[in-house]
C-alpha positions as CSV (number, residue, x, y, z in Angstrom):
1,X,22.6,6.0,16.5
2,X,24.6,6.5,13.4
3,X,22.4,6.7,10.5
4,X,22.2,3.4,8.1
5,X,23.4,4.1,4.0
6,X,20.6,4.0,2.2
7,X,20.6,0.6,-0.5
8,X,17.3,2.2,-2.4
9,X,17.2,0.2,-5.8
10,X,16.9,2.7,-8.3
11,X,15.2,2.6,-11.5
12,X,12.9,-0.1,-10.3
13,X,9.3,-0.2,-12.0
14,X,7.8,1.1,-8.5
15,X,9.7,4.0,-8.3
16,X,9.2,5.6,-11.6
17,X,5.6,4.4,-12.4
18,X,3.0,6.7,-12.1
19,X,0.6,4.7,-10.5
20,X,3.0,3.4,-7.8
21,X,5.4,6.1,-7.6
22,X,4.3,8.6,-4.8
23,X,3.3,5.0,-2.8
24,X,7.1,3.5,-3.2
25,X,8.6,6.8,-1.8
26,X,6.4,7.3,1.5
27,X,7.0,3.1,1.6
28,X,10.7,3.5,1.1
29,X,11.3,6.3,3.5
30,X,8.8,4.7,6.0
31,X,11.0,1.3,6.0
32,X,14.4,3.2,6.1
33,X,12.9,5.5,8.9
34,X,12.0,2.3,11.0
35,X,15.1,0.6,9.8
36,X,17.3,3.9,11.7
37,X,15.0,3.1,14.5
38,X,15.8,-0.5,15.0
39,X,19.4,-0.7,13.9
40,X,18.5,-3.7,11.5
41,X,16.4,-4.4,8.4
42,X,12.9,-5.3,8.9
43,X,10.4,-8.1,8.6
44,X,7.7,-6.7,6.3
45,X,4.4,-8.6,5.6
46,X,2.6,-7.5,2.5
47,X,-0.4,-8.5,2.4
48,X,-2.5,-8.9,-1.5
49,X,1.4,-8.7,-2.5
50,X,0.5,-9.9,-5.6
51,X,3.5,-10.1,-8.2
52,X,6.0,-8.5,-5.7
53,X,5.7,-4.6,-7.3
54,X,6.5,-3.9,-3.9
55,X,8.0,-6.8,-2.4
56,X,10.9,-7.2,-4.6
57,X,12.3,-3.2,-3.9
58,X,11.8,-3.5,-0.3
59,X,14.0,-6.5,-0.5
60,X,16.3,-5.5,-2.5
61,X,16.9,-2.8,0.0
62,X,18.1,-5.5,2.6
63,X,14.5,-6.1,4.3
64,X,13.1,-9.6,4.5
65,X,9.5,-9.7,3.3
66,X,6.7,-12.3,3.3
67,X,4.0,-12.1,0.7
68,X,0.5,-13.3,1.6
69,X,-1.5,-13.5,-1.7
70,X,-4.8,-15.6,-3.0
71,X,-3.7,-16.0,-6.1
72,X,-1.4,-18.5,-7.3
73,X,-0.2,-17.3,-10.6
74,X,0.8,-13.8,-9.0
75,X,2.8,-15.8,-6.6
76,X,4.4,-17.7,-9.4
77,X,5.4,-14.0,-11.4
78,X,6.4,-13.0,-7.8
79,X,8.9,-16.1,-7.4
80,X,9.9,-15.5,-10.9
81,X,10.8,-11.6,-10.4
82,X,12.2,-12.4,-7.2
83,X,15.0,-15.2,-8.7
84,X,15.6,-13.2,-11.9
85,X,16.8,-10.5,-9.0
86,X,19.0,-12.9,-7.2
87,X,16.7,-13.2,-4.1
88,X,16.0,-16.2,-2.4
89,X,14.2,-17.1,1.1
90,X,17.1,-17.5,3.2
91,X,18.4,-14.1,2.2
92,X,21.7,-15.2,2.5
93,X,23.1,-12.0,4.2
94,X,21.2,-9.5,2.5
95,X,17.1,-9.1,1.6
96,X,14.4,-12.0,1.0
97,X,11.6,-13.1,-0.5
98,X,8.7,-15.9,0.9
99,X,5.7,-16.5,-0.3
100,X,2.7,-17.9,0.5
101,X,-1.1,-18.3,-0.7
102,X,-3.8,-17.1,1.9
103,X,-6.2,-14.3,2.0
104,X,-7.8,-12.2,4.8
105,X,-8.3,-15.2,7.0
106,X,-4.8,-16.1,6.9
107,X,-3.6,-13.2,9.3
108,X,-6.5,-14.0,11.8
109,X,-4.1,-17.6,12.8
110,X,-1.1,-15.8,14.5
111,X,0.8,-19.5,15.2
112,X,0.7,-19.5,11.2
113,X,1.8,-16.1,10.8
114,X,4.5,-16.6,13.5
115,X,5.5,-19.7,11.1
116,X,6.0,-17.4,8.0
117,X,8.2,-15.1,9.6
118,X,10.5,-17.1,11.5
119,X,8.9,-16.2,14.6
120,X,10.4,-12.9,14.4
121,X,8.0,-10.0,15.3
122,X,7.2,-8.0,12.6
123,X,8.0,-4.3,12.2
124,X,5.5,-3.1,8.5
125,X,2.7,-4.5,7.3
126,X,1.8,-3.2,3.7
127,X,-1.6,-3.2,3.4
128,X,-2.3,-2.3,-0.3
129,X,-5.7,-1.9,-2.6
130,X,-6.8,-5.6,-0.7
131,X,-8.8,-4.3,2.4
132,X,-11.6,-3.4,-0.4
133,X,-11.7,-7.3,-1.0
134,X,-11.9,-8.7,2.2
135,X,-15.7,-9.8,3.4
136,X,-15.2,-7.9,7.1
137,X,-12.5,-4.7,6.9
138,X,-12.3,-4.3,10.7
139,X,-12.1,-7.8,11.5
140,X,-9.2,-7.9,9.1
141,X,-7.5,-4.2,10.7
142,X,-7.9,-5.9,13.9
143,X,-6.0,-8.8,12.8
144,X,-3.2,-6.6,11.4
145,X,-3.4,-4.8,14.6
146,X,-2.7,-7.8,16.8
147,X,-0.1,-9.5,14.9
148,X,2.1,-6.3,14.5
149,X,4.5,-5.2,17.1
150,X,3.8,-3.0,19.3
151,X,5.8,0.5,17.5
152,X,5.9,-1.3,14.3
153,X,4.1,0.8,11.3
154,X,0.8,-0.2,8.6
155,X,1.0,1.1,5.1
156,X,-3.0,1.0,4.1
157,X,-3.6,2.0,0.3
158,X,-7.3,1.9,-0.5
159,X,-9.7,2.6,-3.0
160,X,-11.3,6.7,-2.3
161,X,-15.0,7.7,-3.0
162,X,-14.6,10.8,-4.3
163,X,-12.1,10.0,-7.5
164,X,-15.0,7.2,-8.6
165,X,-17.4,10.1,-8.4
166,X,-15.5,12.6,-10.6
167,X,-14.4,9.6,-12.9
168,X,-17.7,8.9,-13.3
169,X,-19.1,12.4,-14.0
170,X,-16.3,12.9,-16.3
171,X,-17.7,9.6,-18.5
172,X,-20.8,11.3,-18.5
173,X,-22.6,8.8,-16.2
174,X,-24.3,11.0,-13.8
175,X,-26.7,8.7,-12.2
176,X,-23.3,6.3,-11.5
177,X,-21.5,9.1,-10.3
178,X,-24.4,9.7,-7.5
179,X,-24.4,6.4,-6.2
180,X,-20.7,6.3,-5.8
181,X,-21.3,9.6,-3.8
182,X,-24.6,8.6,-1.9
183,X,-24.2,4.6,-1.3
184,X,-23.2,3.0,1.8
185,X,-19.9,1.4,0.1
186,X,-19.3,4.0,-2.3
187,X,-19.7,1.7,-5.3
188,X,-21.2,2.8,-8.8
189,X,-23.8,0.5,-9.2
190,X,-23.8,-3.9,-9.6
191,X,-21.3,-3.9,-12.4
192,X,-18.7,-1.4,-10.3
193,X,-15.4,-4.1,-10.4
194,X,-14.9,-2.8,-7.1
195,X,-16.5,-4.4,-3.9
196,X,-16.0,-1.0,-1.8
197,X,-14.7,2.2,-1.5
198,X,-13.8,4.0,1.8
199,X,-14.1,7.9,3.1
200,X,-11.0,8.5,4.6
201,X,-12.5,9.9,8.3
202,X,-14.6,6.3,8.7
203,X,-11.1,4.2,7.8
204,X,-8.8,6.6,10.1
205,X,-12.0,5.8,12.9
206,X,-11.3,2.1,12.6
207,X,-7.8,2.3,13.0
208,X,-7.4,4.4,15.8
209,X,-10.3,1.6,17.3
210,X,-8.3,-1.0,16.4
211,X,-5.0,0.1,18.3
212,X,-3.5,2.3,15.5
213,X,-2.1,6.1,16.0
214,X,-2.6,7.9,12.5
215,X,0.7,9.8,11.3
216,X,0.0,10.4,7.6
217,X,-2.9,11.1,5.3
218,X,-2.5,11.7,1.7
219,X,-4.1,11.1,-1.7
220,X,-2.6,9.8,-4.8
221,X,-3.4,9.7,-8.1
222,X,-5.1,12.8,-8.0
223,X,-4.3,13.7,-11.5
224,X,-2.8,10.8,-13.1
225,X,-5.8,8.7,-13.4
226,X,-7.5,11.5,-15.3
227,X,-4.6,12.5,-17.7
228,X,-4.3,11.1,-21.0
229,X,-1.1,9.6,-21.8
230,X,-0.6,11.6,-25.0
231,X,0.2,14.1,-22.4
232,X,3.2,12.8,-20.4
233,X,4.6,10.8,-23.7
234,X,8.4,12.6,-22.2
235,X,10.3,12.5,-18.7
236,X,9.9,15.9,-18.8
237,X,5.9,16.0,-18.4
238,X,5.9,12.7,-16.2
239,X,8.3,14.1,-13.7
240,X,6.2,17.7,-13.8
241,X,3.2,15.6,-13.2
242,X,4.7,13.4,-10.0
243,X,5.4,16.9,-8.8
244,X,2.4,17.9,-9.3
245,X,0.6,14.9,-7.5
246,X,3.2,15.4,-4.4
247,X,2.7,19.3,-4.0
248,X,-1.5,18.6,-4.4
249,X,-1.7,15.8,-1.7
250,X,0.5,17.6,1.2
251,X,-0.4,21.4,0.1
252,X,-1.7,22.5,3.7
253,X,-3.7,24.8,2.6
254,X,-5.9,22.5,0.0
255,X,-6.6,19.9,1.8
256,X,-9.6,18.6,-0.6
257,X,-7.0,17.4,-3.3
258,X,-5.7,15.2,-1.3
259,X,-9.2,13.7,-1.0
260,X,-9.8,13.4,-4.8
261,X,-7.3,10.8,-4.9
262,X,-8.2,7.5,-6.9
263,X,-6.5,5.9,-3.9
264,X,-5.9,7.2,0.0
265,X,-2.2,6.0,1.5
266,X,-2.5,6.3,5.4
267,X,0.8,5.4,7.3
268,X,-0.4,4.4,11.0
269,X,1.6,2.7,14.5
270,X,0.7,0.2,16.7
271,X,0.5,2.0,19.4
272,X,2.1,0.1,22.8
């Protein structure tokens, strides 16, 4: 099959922040890998979409996307960024944008899911920093699991237990940082913002029980979190440090960087 050109928008905000970098290129090169594969863009769901940081490059790059979000005023900033980019629902030849409110839940009525996409089956499901806020995580990884095609691909991003432990060592709170290490849901104590964190060997366990075959495991944010930003004030230094975060989180040899990661981005398959 003759390889699709690549329409990457470049210079969008997820590829060159550092919080979202490293995530927008394993996403990109995912969707363009499964897009070779298929001969045809592809129906993304993003789930917690929020203001379309990533729903707006994916369709810019041709893909039709549908954003499932709870909150209605990062729908409206997602609508908003979508229009100012000349992207409607139709797509009208080229990439789209739909929106819609819901939360966990939502993705557990497949006739309503089928509704949002057209019926068509759908190929990614972006799955980013929201599986911390649902009430039931393998309920709502068996939902993603059944509603995805069989071959089609999950980009999970969630919230790591070991980063919350350094962060909280290096902030001085030492009794914090061993209840992040010792509790059940790797959370800091009642005032942690967030509900839970996952080790990465319990999430891969769900997946693979759930129907998923693993294919990637890295951290990000290793470093990034931690330096401060009189530090990377040039291209120069932020570059070097988006280097440095790529060589850490697939050096084969260290593979306890990769683990120290404010967030872990797992890239899985429905298997068939």
């Amino acid at each position: 099959m003759t390889d699709l050109p690549s329409s990457r928008p470049t210079g969008h905000p997820a590829a060159t922040n550092l919080r979202t970098a490293a995530i927008w290129e394993s996403v990109h090169a995912l969707a363009a890998a499964r897009e070779r594969e298929l001969g045809r863009p592809l129906v993304i769901l993003d789930l917690g979409g929020g203001t379309g940081g990533l729903a707006v490059p994916l369709a810019l790059a041709g893909h039709h996307v549908h954003v499932i979000d709870p909150s209605p005023d990062a729908l409206a900033s997602l609508q908003r960024r979508a229009s100012e980019q000349g992207l409607g629902e139709d797509g009208g030849g080229g990439g789209s944008v739909t929106a819609v409110q819901g939360d966990a839940d939502t993705i557990t009525d497949t006739a309503a899911v089928s509704d949002l996409v057209g019926g068509r089956p759908i190929d990614l499901i972006c799955c980013h920093d929201a599986l911390e806020m649902v009430d039931d995580p393998a309920a709502t990884i068996r939902a993603m699991a059944a509603i995805l095609t069989p071959g089609g691909a999950l980009s999970l991003v969630t919230a790591g237990r070991l980063a919350a432990v350094l962060h909280r060592v290096l902030a001085g709170r030492f009794t914090q940082a061993q209840r992040a290490l010792t509790s059940r849901d790797g959370r800091w104590g009642d005032a942690d913002p967030m509900p839970r964190r996952f080790d990465t060997e319990a999430l891969t366990d769900l997946l693979i029980s759930a129907g998923f075959a693993i294919e990637d495991v890295h951290g990000v944010r290793i470093f990034s979190d931690l330096v401060p930003s009189a530090y990377i004030d040039t291209e120069a230094d932020r570059r070097a440090l988006l280097e440095l975060e790529a060589a850490a989180a697939t050096h084969p040899d260290h593979p306890l960087l990769g683990q120290l990661g404010a967030a872990t981005h797992i890239v899985a398959r429905r298997r068939s």
